[in-house]
C-alpha positions in Angstrom: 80.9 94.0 103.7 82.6 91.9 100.7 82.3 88.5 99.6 84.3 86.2 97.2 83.4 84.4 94.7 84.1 82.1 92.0 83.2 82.6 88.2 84.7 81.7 85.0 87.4 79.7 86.7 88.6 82.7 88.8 88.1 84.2 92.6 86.9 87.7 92.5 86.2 90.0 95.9 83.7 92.0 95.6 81.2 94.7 97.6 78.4 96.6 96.9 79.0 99.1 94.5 81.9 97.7 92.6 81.9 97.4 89.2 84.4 94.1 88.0 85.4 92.6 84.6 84.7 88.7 84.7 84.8 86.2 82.7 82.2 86.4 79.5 79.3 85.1 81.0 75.3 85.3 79.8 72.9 87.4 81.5 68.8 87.3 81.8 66.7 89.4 79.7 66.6 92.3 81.8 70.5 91.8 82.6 70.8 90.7 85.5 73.7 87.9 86.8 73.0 85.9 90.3 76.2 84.1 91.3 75.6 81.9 94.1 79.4 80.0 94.3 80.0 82.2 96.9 83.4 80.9 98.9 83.4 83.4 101.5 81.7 86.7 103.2 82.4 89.4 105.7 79.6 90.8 107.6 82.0 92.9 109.9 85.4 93.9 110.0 87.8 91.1 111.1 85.2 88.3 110.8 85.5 86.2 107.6 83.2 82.7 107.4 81.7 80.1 105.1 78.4 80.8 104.4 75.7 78.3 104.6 73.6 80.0 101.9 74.5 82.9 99.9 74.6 84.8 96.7 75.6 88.2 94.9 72.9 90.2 92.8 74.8 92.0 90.1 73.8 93.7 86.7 76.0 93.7 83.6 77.1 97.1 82.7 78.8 96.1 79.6 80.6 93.7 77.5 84.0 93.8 75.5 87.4 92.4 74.3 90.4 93.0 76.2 93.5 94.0 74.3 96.1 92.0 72.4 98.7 90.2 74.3 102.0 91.1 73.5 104.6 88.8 73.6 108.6 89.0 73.4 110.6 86.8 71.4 114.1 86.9 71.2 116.8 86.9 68.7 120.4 87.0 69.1 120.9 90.7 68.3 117.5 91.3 66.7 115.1 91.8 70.0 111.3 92.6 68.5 107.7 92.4 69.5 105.2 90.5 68.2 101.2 90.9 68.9 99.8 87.4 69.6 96.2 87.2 67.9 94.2 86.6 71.3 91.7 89.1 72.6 89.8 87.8 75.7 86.2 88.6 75.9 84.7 89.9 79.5 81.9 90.8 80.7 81.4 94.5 83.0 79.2 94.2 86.0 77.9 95.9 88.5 77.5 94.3 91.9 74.2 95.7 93.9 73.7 93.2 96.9 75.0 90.0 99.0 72.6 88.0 100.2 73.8 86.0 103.3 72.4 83.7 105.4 69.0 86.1 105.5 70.6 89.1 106.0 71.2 91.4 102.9 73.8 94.5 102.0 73.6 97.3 99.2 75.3 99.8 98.6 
């Protein structure tokens, strides 16, 4: 069973179980994330559809900055590497059930 959704701009697939960087996104008080932009689900092996309702139950497991992006710049016969200054914040969670259409999966 996965599903994929949408969050932050990008498409994620995800299952039960899985722990996924997104996005920096806020959480409840006790943690928790629903994200119910859910594009598409798999209930079996082989079958992929649109859902009419659904949505993923997930917990954050942690937050943080990803590392510095390091670009190359070039110079005729002087090749170096420069840090760029941006560090791009995510969010760690844990995915712990898909709700679709009624019928619901854990891990």
């Amino acid at each position: 069973m996965y599903a994929v959704i949408r969050t932050g701009g990008k498409q994620y697939r995800v299952a039960p179980g899985d722990v996924v960087k997104i996005e920096k996104t806020a959480a409840d008080d006790n943690g928790s994330i629903e994200f119910s932009d859910v594009l598409v689900a798999s209930g079996e092996t082989g079958s992929v559809a649109k859902p009419s309702s659904a949505k993923v139950l997930a917990t954050v497991v942690g937050e943080g900055r990803g590392d510095k992006v390091l670009v190359f710049h070039y110079k005729r016969k002087k090749q170096y590497k420069k840090l760029q200054g941006h560090r791009q914040a995510f969010t760690q969670v844990r995915i712990h059930e898909i709700q679709v259409d009624g019928a619901t999966y854990r891990a």
